[in-house]
KEKE-3310 file (N, C-alpha, C; in steps of 0.2 Angstrom, whole numbers, plus 5000, padded with zeros to 4 digits):
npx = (5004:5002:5008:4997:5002:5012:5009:4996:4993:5001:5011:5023:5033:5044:5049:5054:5051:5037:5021:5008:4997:4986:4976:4969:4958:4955:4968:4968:4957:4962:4972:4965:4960:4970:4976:4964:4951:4958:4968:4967:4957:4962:4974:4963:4953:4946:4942:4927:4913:4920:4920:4928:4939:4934:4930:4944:4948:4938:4937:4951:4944:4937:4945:4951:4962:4968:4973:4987:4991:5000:5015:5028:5030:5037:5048:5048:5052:5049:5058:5064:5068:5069:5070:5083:5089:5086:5076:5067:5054:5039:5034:5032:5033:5025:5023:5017:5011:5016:5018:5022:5010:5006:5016:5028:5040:5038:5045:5057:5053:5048:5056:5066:5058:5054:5065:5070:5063:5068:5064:5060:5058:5048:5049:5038:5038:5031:5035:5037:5051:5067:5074:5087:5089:5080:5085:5098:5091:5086:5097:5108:5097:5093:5081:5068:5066:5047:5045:5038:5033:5039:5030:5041:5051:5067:5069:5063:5076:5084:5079:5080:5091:5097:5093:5099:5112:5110:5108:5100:5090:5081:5070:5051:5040:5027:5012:5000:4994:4990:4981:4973:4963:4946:4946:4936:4937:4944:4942:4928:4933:4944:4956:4973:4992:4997:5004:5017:5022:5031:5036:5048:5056:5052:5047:5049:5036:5029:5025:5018:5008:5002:4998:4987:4980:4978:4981:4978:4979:4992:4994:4988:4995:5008:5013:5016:5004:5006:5014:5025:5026:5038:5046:5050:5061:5069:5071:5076:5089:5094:5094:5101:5097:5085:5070:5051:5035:5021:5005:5002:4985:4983:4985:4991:4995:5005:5016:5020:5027:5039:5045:5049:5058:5056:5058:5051:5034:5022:5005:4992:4979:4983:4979:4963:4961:4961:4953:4937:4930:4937:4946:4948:4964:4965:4959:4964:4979:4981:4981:4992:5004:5002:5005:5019:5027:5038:5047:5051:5050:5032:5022:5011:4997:4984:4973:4978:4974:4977:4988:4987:4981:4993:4999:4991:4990:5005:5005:4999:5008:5015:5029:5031:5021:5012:5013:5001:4989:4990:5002:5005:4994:4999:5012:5007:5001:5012:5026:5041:5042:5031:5025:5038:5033:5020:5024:5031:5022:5013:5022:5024:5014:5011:5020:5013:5003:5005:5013:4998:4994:5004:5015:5033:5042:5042:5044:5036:5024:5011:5000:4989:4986:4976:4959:4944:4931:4917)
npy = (4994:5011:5023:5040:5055:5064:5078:5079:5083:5093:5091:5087:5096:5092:5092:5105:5118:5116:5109:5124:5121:5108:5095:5084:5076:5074:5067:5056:5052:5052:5042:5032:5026:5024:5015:5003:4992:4980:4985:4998:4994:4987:4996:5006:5002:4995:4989:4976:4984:4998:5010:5014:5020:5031:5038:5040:5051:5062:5063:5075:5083:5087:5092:5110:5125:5136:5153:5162:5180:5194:5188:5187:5181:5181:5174:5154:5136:5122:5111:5099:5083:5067:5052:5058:5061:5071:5080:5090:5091:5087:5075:5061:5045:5033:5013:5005:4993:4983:4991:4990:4988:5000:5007:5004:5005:5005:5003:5010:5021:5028:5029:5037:5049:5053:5055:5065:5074:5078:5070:5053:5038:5024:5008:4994:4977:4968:4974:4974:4976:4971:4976:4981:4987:4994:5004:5008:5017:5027:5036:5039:5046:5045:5031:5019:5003:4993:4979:4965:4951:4937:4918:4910:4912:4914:4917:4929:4937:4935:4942:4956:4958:4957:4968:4978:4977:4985:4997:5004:5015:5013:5002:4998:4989:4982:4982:4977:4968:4953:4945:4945:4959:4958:4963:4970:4976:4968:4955:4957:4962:4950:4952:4949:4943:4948:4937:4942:4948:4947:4945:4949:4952:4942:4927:4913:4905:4915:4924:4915:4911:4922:4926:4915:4915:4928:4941:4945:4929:4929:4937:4928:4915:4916:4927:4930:4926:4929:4937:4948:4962:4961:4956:4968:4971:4961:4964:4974:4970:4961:4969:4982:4993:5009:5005:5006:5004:5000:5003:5006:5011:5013:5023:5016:5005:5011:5018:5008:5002:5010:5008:4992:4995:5001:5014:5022:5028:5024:5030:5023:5014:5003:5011:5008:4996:4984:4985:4986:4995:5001:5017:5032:5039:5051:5054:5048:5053:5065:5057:5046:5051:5060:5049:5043:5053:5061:5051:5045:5044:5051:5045:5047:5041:5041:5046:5058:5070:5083:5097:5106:5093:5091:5100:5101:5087:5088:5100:5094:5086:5076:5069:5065:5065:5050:5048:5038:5033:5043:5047:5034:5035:5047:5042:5034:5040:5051:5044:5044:5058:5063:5058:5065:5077:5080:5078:5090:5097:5098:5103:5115:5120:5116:5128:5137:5137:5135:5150:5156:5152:5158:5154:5152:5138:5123:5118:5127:5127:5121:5112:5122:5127:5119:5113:5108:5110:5108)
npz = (5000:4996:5005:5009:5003:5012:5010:5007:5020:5026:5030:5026:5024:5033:5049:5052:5044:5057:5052:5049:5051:5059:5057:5065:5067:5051:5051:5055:5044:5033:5033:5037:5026:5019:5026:5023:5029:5037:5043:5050:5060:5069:5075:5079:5086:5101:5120:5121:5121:5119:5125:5136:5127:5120:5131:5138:5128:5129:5144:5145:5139:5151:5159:5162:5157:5168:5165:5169:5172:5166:5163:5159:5142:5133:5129:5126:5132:5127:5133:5140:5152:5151:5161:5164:5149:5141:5131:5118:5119:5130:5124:5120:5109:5109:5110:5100:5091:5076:5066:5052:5043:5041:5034:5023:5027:5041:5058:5056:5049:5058:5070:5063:5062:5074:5081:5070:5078:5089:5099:5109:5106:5109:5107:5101:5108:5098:5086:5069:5064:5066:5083:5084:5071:5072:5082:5076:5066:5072:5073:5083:5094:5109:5117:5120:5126:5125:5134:5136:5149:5146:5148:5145:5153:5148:5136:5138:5145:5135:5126:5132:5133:5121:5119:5127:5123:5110:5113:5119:5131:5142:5149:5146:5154:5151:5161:5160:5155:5160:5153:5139:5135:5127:5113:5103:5088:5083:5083:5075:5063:5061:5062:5058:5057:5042:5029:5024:5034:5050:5069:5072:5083:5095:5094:5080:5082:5090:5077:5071:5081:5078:5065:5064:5072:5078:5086:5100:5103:5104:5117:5125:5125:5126:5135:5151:5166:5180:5183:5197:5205:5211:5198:5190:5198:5195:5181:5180:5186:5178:5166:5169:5166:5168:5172:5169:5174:5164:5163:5172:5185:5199:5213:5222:5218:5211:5221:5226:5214:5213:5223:5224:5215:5202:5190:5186:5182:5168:5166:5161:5151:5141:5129:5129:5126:5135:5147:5148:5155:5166:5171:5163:5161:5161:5173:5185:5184:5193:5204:5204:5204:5215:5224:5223:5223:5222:5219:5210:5192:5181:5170:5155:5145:5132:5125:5123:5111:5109:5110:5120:5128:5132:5139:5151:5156:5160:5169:5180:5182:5176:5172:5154:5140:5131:5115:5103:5093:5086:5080:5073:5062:5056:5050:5042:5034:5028:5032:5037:5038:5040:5052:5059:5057:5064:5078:5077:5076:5087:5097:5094:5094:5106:5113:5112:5119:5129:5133:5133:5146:5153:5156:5155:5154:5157:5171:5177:5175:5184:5195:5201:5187:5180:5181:5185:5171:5175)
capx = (5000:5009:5006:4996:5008:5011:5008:4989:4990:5004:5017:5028:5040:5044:5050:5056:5046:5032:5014:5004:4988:4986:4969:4969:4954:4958:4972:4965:4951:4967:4977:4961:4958:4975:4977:4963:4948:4959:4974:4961:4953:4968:4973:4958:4949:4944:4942:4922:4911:4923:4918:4934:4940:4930:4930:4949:4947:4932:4942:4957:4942:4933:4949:4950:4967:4965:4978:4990:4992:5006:5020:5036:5031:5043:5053:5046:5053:5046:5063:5064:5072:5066:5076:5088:5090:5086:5072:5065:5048:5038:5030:5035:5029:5021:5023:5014:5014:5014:5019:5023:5005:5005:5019:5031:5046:5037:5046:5063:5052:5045:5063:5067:5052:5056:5074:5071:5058:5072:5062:5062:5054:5048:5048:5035:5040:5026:5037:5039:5058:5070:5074:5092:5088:5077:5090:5101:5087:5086:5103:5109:5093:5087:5075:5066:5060:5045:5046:5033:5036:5036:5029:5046:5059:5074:5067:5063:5080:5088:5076:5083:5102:5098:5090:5106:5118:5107:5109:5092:5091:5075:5063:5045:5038:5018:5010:4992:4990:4990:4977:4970:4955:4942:4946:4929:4936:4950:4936:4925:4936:4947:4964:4979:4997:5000:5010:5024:5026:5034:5037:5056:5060:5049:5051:5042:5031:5024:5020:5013:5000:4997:4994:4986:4972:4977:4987:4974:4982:4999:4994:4986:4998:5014:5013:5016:4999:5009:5021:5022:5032:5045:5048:5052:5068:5071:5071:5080:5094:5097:5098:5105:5093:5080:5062:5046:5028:5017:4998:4997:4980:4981:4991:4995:5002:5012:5020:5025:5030:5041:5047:5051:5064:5056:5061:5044:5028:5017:4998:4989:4976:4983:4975:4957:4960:4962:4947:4934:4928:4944:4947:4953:4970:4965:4954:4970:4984:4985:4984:4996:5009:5005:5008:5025:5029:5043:5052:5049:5046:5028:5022:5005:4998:4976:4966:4979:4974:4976:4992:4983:4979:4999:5002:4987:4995:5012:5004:4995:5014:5017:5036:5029:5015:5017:5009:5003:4987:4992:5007:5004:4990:5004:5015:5002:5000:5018:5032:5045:5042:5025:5030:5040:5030:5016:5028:5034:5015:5012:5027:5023:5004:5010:5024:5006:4997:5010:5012:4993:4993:5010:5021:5036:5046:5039:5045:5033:5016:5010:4992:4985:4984:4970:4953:4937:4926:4911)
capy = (5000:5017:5031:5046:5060:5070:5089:5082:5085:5098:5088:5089:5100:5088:5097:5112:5122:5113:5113:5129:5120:5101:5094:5075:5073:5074:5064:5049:5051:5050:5035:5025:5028:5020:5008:4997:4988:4977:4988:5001:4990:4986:5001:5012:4996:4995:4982:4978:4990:5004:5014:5019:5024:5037:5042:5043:5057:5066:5066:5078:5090:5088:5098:5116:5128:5143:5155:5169:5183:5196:5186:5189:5174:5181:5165:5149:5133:5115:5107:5097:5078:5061:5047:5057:5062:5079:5081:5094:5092:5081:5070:5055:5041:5026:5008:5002:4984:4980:4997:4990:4988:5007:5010:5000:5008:5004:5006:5013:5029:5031:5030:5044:5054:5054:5060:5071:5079:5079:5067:5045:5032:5018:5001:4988:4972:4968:4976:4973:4976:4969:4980:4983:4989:5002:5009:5014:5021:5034:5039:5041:5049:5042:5025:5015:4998:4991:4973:4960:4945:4928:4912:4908:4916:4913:4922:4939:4937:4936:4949:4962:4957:4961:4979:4984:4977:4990:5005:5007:5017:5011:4996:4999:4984:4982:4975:4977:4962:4946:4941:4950:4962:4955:4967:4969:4976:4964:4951:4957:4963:4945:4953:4943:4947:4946:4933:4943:4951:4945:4949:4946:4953:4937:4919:4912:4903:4920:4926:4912:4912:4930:4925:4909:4916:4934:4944:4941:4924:4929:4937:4923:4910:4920:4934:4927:4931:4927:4941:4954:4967:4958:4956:4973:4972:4957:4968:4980:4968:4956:4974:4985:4998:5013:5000:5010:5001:5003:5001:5008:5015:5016:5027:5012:5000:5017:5016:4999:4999:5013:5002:4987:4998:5004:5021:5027:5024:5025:5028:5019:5008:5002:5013:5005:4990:4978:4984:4993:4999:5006:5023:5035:5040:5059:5054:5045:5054:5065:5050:5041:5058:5061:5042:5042:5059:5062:5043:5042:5051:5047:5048:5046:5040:5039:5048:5062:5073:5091:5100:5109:5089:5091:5106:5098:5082:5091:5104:5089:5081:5069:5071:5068:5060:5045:5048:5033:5033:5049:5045:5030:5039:5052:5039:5029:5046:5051:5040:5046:5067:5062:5060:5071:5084:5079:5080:5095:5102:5096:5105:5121:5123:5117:5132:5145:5137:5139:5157:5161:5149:5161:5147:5151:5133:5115:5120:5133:5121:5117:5110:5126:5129:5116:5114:5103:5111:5109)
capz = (5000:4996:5008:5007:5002:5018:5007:5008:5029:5027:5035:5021:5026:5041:5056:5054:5052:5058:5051:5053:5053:5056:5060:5068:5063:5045:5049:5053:5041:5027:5037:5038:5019:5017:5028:5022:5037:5043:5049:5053:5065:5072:5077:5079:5090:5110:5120:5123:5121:5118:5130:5137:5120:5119:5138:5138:5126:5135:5153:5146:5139:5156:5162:5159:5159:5171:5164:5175:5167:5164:5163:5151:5140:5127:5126:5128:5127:5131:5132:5147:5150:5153:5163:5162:5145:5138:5125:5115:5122:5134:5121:5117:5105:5113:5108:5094:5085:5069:5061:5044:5042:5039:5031:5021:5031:5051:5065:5054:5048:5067:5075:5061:5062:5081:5079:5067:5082:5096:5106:5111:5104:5113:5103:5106:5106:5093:5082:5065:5063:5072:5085:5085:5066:5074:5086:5071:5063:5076:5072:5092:5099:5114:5113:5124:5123:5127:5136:5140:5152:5144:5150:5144:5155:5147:5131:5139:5145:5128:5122:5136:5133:5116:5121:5130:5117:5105:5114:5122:5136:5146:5148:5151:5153:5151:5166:5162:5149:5161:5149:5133:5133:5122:5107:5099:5084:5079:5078:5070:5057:5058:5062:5059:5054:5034:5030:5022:5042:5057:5075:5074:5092:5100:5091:5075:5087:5090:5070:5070:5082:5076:5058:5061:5076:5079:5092:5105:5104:5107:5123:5127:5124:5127:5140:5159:5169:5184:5187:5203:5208:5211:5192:5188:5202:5192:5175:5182:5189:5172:5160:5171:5164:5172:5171:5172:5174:5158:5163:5181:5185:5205:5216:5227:5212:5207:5226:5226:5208:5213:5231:5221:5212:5195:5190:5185:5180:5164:5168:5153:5150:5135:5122:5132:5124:5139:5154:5144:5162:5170:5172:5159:5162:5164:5180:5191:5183:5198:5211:5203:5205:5222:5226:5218:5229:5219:5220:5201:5186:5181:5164:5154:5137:5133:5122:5121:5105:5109:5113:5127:5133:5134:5144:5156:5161:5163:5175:5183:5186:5171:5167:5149:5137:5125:5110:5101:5088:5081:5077:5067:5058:5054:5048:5038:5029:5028:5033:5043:5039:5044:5061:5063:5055:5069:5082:5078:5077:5094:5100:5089:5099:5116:5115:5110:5125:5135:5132:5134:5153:5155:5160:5149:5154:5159:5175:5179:5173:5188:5197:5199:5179:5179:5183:5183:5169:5181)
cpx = (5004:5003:5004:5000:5007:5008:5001:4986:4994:5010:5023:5036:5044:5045:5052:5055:5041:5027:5010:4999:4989:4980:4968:4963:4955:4963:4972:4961:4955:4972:4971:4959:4963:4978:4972:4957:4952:4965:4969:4958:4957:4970:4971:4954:4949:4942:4932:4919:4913:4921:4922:4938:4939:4931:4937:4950:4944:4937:4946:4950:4938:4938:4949:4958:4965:4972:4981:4990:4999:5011:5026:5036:5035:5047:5050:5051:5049:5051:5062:5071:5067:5072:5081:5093:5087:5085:5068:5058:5047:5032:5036:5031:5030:5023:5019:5015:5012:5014:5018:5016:5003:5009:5024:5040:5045:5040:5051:5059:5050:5051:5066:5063:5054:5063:5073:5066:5064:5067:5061:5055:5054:5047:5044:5039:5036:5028:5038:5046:5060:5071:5083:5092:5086:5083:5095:5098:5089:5093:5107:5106:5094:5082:5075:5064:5057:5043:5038:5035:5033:5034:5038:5054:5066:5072:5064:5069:5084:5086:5079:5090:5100:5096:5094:5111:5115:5108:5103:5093:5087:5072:5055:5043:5030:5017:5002:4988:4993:4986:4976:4963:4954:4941:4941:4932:4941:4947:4932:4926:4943:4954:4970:4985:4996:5005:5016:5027:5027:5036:5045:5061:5058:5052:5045:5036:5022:5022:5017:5006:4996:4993:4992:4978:4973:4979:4985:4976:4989:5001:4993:4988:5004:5016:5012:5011:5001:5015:5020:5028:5038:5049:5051:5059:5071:5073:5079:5089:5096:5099:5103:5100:5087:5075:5057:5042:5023:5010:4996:4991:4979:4988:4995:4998:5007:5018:5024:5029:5038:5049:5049:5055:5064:5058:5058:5039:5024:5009:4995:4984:4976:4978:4966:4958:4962:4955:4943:4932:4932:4943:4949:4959:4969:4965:4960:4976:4986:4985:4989:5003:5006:5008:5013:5026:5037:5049:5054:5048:5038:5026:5015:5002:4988:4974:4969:4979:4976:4986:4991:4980:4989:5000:4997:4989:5002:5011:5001:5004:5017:5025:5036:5025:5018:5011:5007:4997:4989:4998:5009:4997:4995:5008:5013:5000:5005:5024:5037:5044:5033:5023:5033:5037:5025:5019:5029:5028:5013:5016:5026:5019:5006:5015:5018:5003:4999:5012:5006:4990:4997:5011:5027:5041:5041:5038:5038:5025:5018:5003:4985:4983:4979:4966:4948:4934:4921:4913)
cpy = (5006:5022:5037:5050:5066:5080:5087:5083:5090:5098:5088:5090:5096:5093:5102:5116:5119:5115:5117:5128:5111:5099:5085:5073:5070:5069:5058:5045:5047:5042:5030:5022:5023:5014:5001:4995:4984:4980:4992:4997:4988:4991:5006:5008:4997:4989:4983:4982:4999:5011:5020:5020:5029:5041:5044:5048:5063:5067:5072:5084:5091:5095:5104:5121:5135:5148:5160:5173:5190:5195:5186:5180:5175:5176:5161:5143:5126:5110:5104:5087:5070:5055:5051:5061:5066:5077:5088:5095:5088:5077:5066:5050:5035:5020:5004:4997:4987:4986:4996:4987:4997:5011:5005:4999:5006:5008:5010:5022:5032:5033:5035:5050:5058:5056:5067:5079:5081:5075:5059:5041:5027:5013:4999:4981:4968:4971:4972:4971:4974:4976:4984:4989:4996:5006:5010:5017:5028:5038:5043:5043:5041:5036:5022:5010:4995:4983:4969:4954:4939:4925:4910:4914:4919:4917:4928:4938:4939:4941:4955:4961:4959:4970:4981:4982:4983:4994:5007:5008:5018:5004:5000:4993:4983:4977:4976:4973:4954:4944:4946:4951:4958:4962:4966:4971:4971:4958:4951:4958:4959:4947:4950:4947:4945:4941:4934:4947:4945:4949:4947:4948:4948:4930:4919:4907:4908:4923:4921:4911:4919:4930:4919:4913:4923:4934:4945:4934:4923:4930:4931:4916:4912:4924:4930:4932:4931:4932:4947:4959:4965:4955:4963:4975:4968:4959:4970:4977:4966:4964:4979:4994:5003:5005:5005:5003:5003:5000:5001:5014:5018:5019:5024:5007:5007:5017:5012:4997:5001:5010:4997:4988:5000:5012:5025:5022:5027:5023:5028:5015:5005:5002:5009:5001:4984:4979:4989:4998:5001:5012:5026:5039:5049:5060:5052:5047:5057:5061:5046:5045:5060:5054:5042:5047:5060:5057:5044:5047:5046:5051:5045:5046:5038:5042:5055:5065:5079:5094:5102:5103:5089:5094:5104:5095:5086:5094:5100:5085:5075:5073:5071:5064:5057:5044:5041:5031:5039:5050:5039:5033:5044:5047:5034:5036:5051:5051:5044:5055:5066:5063:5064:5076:5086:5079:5087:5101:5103:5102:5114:5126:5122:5124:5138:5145:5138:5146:5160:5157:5155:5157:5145:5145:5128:5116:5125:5131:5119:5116:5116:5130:5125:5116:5109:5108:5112:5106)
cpz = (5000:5000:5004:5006:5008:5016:5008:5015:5030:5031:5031:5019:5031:5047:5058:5046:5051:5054:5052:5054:5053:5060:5060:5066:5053:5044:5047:5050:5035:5029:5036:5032:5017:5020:5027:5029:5040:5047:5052:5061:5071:5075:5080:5084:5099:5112:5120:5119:5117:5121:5131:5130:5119:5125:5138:5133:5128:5141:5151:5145:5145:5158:5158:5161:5161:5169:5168:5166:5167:5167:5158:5148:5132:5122:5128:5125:5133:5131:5141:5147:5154:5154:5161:5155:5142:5129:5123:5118:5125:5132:5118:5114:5110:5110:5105:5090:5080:5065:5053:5041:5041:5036:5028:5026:5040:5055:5059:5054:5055:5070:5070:5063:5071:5083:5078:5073:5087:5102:5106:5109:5106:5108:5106:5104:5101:5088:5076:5061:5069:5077:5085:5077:5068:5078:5082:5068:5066:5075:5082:5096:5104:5114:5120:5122:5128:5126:5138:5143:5151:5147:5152:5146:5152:5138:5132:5139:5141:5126:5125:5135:5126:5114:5121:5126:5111:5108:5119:5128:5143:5143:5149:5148:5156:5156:5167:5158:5153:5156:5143:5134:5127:5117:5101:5089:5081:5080:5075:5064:5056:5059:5062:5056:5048:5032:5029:5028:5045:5063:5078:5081:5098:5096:5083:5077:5086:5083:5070:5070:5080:5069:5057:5067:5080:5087:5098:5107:5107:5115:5128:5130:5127:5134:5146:5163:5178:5188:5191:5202:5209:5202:5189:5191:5197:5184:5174:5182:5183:5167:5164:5168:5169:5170:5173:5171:5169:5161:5171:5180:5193:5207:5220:5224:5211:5212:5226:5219:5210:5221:5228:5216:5204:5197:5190:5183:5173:5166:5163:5157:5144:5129:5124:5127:5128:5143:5150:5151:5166:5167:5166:5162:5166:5173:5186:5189:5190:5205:5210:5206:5213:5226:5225:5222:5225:5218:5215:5198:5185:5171:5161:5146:5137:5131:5122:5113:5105:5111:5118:5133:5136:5140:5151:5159:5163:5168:5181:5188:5183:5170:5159:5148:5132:5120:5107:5093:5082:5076:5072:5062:5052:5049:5044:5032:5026:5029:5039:5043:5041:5051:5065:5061:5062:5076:5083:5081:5082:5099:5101:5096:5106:5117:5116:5116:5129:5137:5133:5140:5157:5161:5154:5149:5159:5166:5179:5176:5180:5190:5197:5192:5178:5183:5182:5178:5171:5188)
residu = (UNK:UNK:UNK:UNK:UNK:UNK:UNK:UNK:UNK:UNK:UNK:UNK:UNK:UNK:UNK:UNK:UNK:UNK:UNK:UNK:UNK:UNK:UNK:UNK:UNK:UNK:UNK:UNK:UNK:UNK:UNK:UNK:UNK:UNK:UNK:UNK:UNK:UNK:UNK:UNK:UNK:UNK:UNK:UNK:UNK:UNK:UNK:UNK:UNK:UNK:UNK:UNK:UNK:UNK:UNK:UNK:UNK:UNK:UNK:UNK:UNK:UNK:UNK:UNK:UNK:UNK:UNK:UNK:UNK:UNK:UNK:UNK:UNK:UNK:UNK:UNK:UNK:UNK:UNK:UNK:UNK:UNK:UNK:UNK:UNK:UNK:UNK:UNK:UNK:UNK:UNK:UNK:UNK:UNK:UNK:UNK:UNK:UNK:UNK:UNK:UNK:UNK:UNK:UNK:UNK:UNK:UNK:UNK:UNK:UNK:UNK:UNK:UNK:UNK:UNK:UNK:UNK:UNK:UNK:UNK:UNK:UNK:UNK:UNK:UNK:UNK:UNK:UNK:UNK:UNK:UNK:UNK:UNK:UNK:UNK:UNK:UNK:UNK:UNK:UNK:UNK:UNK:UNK:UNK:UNK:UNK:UNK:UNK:UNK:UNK:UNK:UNK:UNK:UNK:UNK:UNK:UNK:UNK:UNK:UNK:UNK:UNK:UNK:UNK:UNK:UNK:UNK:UNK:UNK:UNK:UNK:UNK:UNK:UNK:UNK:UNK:UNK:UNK:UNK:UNK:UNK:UNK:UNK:UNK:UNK:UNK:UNK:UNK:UNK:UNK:UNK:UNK:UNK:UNK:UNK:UNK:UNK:UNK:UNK:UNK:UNK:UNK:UNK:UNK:UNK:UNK:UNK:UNK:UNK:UNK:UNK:UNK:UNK:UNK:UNK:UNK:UNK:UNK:UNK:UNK:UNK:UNK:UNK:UNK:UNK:UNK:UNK:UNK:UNK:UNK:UNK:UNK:UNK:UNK:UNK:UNK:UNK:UNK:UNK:UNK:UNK:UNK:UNK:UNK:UNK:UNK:UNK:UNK:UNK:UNK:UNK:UNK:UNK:UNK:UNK:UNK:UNK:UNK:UNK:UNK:UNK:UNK:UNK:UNK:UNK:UNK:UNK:UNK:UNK:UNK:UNK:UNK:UNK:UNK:UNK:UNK:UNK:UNK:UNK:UNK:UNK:UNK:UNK:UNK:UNK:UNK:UNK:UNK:UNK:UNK:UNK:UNK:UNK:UNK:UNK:UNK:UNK:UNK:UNK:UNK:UNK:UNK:UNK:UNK:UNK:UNK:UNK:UNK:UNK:UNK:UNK:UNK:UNK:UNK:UNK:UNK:UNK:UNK:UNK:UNK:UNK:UNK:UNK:UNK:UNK:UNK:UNK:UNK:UNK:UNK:UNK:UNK:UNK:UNK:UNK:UNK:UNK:UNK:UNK:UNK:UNK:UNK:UNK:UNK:UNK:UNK:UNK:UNK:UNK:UNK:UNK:UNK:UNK:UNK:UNK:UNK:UNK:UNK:UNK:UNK:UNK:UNK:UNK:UNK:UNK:UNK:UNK:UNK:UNK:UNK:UNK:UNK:UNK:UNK)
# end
């Protein structure tokens, strides 16, 4: 399938100078266009009902930004850093399977696109490419990869010894898929891997199960429902790496994650395709960030659309957001300058928002900038 051509979203240019106007809606209306029902589905799907799909979008508009006013918002900048490592803004891309369903290029154009922004890509392990392929992509940014823990021990293992042989400078490891949501749209629209992909960061076990009974299968069959707190020490020990927590929703798993020696935490409900009736991410970000008390950095990813859902969470206490539909829509409509194009745009509007909150640095977002709506 050949990609929309980025000039029809305005991405074009890639990242400097970012798009004057870029409308998500539009985006994905052009990505769903090109990717065909069954990526689509894939994708764009919840679990259930789809409930929380929709609701973790709604929460961030429930909040509202109260703004100061004469402030020298002259210069702005949204530079900040994460684990450690100093990024251009406090957006980051999320962990997405199966990329090369939206672009021929996958993960490689992501891990450019996201260079090209000045900010960290996180791999899923659902990836398409090998992973060490992607960590040259990036050309020395930054990168994270996202872990799951196998039934089979000794193949996480090799998997994380091959992370840290690649350069990658964090794990998050997903701990809200002991089993798989009942992904309403990935049966009824049949999803299965293609035969000419693979998930070459797990075994051919796992393409298997994926292109024989779909990725609902793989969780299924593969992902250890078994593991506690004491796995993340265990992470931590075998890479030698920071480990955050991807799919905490309470303030008292954010605690313990943090007491059992992660670095941080991501508050997800994986894209609501695991509990369609959990929370949206909005509603317990700041319980997560008072629990953590500053042990950890805390970070947050769910129905982010807006720029302005940006500078929210951050005032709220996210160290930063992990973008994740938007960014393959982008990338399903223009490849690597897609990505970055939508990164930069991101960056563009949260520096305006930031300017009319007057909060001219990351730093100086704080809780009294938000508000309940009603």
């Amino acid at each position: 399938m050949s990609p929309y051509p980025a000039s029809a979203l305005g991405l074009g240019a890639g990242p400097v100078p970012p798009p004057s106007d870029l409308d998500l809606v539009a985006l994905e209306a052009l990505a769903a266009q090109n990717l065909g029902p069954m990526a689509y589905a894939y994708y764009s799907g919840g679990a259930d009902e789809e409930v929380l799909l929709g609701e973790n979008q709604l929460a961030w508009q429930r909040l509202r930004l109260h703004p100061r006013v004469l402030v020298d918002v002259s210069e702005i900048t949204t530079r900040t850093s994460v684990l450690g490592d100093e990024v251009m803004m406090p957006i980051l891309v999320a962990p997405t399977a199966i990329q090369r369903l939206a672009h021929a290029d996958g993960e490689l154009a992501t891990a450019r696109g996201a260079a090209m922004a000045g900010t960290v890509m996180c791999l899923s392990s659902l990836s398409n490419t090998p992973l060490d392929e992607v960590a040259a992509a990036g050309g020395g940014a930054p990168q994270w990869m996202q872990v799951y823990i196998l039934r089979d021990r000794g193949r996480t293992r090799d998997m994380v010894e091959r992370v840290v042989a690649a350069g990658y400078r964090s794990l998050a490891v997903t701990v809200d898929a002991p089993v798989s949501g009942r992904r309403t749209s990935e049966l009824r629209g049949e999803v299965r891997l293609p035969d000419d992909l693979a998930l070459p960061n797990l075994a051919d076990e796992s393409s298997a199960h994926a292109a024989g009974e779909g990725f609902m299968a793989v969780v299924s069959r593969e992902f250890d429902p078994s593991i506690t707190f004491d796995d993340l020490a265990w992470l931590a020990e075998i890479s030698g790496l920071p480990v955050t927590a991807k799919g905490v929703a309470r303030g008292d798993d954010a605690a313990r994650c943090i007491d059992a020696g992660a670095a941080g935490v991501i508050v997800s409900n994986h894209g609501a395709r695991q509990l369609d009736d959990a929370p949206a991410t909005a509603d317990v970000l700041r319980e997560v960030v008072d629990a953590v008390a500053g042990r950890g950095e805390v970070f947050v990813d769910g129905g982010i659309r807006r720029p302005a859902d940006v500078v929210k969470a951050v005032a709220l206490g996210a160290r930063a957001v992990l973008l994740g539909r938007p960014v393959l829509y982008a990338l399903a409509a223009g490849g690597a300058d897609g990505v970055g194009g939508l990164l930069s745009w991101f960056a563009l509007e949260m520096r305006r928002t930031m300017a009319l909150v007057g909060a001219p640095t990351i730093a100086d977002l704080d809780p009294s900038l938000v508000r309940p709506a009603r």
